[in-house]
N, C-alpha and C positions, 0 to 999 in steps of 0.2 A: 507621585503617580506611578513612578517605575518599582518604587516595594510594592505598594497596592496589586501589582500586577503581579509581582514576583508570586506572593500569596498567595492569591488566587490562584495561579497555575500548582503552585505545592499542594493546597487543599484539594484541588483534582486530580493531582497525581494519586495524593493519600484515599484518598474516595475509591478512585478507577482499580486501585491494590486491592484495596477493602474489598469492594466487588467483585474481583477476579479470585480471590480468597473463599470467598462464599460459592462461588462457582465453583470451585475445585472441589470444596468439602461436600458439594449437592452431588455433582459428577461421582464421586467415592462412596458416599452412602448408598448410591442407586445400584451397585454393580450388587452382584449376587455374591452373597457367604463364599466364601473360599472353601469351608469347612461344612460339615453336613451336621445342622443346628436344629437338634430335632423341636423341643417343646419347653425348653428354659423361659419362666416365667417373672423369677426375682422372688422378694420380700416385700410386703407391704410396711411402712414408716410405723406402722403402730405394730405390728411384729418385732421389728427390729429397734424398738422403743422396750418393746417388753423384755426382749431377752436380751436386751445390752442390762438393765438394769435390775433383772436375776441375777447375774454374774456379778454385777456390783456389790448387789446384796448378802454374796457369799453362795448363791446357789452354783450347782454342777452346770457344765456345759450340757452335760448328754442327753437327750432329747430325745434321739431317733426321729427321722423323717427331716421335714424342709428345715427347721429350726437348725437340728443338728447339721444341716448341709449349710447355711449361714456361717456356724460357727469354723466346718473346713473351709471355707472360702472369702472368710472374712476375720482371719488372723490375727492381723496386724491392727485390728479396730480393737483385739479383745485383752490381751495377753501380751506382756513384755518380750520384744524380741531385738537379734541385729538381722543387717542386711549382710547374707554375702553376694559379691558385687558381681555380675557376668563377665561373661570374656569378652575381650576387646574385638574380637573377630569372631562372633558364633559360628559354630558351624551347622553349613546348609546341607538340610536333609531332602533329599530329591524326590519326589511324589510319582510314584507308577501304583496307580492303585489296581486293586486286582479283584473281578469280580467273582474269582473263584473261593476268593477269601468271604468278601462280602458276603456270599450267599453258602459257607458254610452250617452243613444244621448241626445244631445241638444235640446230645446226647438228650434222649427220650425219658430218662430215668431222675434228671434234675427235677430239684424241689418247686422247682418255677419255671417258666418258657421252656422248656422242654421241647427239644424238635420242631423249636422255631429257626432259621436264618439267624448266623451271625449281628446280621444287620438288624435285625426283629428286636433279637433278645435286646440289644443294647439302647435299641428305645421303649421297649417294655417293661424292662426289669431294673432294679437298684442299680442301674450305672449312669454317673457322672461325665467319664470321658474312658475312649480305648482307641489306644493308639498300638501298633504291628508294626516292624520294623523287620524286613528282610533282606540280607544282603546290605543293609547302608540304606535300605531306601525303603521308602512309607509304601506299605502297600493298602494299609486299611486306615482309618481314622474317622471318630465322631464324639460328640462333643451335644451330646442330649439334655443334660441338668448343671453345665457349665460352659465359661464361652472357654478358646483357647489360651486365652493372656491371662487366664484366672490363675492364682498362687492357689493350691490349694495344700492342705494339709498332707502331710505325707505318713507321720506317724510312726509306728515300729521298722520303717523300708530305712528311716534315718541309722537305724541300729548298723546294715549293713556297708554305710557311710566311713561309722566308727572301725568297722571291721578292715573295710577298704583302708581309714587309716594307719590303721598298726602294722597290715601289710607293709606298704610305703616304709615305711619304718624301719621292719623286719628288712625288707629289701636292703635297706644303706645300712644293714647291721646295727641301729641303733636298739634295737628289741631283739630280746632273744625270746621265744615263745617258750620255749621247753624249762625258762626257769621258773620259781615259784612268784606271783606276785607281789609277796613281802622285799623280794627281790630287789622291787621300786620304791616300795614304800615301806620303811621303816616302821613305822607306826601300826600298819598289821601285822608287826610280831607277835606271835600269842594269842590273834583273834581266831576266828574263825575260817579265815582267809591264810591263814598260816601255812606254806608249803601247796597249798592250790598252784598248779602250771599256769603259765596266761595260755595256753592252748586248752587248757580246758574250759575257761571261762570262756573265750573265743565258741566254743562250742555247746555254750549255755549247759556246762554240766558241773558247773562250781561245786554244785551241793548245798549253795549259799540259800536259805528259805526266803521266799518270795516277801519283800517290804512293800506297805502302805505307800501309796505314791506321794500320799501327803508329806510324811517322812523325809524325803529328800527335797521337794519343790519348796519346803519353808526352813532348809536349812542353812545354815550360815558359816556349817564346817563340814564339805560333807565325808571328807575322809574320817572323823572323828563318828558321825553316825555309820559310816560303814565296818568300822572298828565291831561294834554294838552286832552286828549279823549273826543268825547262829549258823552252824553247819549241820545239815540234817542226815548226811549221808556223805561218805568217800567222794572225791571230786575225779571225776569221768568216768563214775560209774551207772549213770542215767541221765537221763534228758530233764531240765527243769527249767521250764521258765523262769527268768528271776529280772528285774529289771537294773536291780544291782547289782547283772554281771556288765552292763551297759555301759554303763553311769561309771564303774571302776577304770572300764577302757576308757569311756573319754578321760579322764583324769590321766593314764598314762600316758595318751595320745598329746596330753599338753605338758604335763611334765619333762618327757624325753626330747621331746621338737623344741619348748622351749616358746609355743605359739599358744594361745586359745584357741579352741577346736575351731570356733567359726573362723579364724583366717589361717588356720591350715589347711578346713576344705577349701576356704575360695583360695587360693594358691595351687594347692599340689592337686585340686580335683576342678571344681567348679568350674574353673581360665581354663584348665587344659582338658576338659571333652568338650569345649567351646560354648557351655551355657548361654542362649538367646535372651536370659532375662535375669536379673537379682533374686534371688530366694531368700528368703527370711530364717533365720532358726532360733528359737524360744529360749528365754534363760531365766531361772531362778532366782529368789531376793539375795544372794550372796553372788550372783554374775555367772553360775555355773551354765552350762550349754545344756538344755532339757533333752537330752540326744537319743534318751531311753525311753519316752509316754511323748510327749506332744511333737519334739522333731522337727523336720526342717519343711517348710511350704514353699512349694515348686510349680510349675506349669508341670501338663504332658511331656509335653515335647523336651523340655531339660533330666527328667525322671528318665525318660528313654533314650537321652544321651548319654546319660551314667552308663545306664545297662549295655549301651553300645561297647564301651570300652572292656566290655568282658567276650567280645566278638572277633573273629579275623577282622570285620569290616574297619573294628573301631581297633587294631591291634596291627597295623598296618605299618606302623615307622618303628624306626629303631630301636627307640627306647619307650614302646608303650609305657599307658600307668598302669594297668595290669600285665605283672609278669608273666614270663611260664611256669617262675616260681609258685609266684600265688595261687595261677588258676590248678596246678600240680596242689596244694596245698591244701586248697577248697576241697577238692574228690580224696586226699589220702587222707580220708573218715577213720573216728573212732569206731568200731566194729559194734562196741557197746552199745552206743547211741542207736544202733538201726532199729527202726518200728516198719510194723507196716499204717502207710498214711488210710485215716476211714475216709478220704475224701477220695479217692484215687484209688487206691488198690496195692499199688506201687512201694515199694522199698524205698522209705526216706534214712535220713538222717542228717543232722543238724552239725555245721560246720565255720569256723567264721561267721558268727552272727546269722547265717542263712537260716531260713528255719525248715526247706528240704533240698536237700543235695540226692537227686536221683540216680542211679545204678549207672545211668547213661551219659552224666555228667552234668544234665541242664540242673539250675538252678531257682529256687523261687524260695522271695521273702512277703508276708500278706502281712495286712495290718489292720484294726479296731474299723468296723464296718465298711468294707470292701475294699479297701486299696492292697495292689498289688504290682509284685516285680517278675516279671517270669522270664528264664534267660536260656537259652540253647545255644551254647558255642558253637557244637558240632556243627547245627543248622543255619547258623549266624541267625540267627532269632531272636529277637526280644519283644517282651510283651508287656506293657504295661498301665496301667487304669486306676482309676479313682472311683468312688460309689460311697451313700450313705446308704446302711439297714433304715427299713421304715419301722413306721408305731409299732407293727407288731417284732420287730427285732429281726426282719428277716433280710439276710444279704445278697449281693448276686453270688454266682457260683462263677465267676471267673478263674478264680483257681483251679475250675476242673478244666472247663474250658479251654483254658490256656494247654494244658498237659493231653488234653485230645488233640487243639491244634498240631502240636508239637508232633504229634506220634501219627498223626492223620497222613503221612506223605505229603503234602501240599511245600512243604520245604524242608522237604531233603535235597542237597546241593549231590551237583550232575557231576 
């Protein structure tokens, strides 16, 4: 009789948890979004039936519109990846948001929202998620076509990752930029890659001719396929996109360290700007890190904690991860490389992976329909966002956006 009772009082202890469990989770459902959630609606089962199994099929991802924003946001369902893992103690971004931000208008002359409100444009137009970072602390953030905990594709901003790496590198003397990259590898004696600086390749002017993406994602030696590259021009004498000046840096960036890329960033990057979540990054049938086309998938918030560490905010202890060497490195530009940007007006040029290094120092990397990194030391500013082009292939314009805010007054420090 005395077990029997025992029991019973167990199974209503187990009961009375269960229900105060259920209580908890009603209580937290009910409070209001943290985050301002405009009109995310998901994928329907027979959507994501169809285009899991295009992909199967041997079709492309690229889609434009919801499809395509499926495939930034849903990664890790599609495409071989690892996890690098967050840091043990993220660090806590402080929210003063700012309605002066919020209610910024646009430039009138954009192809889209035009002389809407910040706040407008980013529920009207191609954007995903746009989070503002000033001073260390959130001044704006929304989260329109994705929630906040979403990994989403990051894409060519990963390039900048690699860039970051070789710095690190550079810094403890293991890399010297100024020698030629046969330097490292033996094996591009004679190629085309012959006698090329890694500072030129760093500033995407190898000269090396732009390769099939396919090319390296089915390779299975890929320094052997970069051998194969032709050289189309003197190396730092123009600006070229090339995805194999990317792809060569990760290889150094593992070679010299002695790591695979993915656990050099989560070590020397990822743990120490305090990453809130694990990010993923993509790898090819021979194990190589895709670090040049599909890249690493990140939340907001961890994307804009990179960009912190290129700030006083995020530059505050002794031994930051960006030096003064670096960021001195990033602005002492090839003179060659300078264009004027058509998006902007402004004198860019291309430096460590960045794809504009401004007159003024700020920084910005964009990538394959709307994602973007936009950094102002000077200002402690960073800015950065996710977005899919729709059907008709049109993107947002937060690139300019970003570079108005910047120049708008609104944070110039007192």
């Amino acid at each position: 009789m005395k077990h029997n009772i025992t029991v019973f009082l167990i199974i209503i202890l187990f009961l009375s948890c269960k229900n105060e469990s259920n209580k908890d989770v009603d209580a937290l459902s009910s409070i209001s979004p943290k985050y301002e959630t405009y009109n995310y609606s998901g994928f329907t089962k027979e959507e994501i039936y169809g285009f899991h199994k295009r992909i199967y099929d041997g079709g492309n991802w690229t889609e434009y519109g919801d499809l395509e924003r499926y495939f930034y946001l849903n990664f890790s369902e599609i495409k071989k990846h690892s996890r690098i893992l967050r840091a043990d103690t993220p660090k806590i971004l402080e929210e003063t948001p700012r309605d002066d931000v919020k209610y910024f208008i646009t430039s009138t002359d954009l192809k889209k929202g035009g002389g809407l409100s910040l706040n407008d444009y980013v529920q009207q137009v191609e954007v995903n998620g746009l989070i503002i970072i000033h001073k260390g602390k959130i001044v704006f953030e929304g989260y329109p076509r994705m929630f906040p905990t979403d990994l989403h594709i990051n894409m060519l901003i990963t390039q900048v990752f690699v860039s970051t790496s070789v710095a690190i590198l550079e810094d403890r003397g293991l890399i010297d930029t100024s020698k030629p990259i046969d330097y490292y590898f033996d094996d591009l004696k004679g190629s085309g890659w012959d006698g090329v600086p890694v500072i030129d390749i760093l500033s995407m002017s190898s000269g090396i001719d732009r390769a099939p993406l396919e090319t390296y994602e089915a390779s299975f030696d890929p320094i052997k396929d970069l051998v194969l590259a032709k050289s189309s021009r003197p190396s730092g004498a123009k600006y070229q996109f090339s995805n194999a000046d990317a792809m060569l840096l990760t290889l150094l960036v593992e070679k010299v360290s002695g790591l695979t890329f993915r656990d050099f960033v989560e070590q020397e990057i990822w743990k120490k700007i305090g990453a809130e979540h694990s990010a993923l990054l993509a790898f090819n049938t021979n194990g190589t890190s895709i670090s040049y086309t599909d890249g690493m998938s990140t939340t907001l918030r961890d994307l804009a904690r990179f960009g912190l560490a290129f700030t006083p905010s995020g530059r505050k202890s002794t031994n930051p991860l960006i030096s003064d060497a670096h960021l001195f490195k990033i602005r002492d530009v090839n003179k060659n490389l300078k264009v004027k940007s058509r998006q902007t007006g402004d004198t860019i040029c291309s430096s460590y992976q960045w794809g504009a290094v401004y007159d003024d120092g700020d920084l910005y990397k964009g990538a394959h329909g709307g994602q973007g990194l936009y950094i102002s030391p000077s200002r402690d500013l960073v800015i950065a966002y996710f977005g899919t082009a729709n059907i008709d292939r049109e993107r947002n314009q937060l690139n300019i956006i970003s570079r108005q805010l910047s120049k708008s007054g609104l944070f110039d420090l007192k």
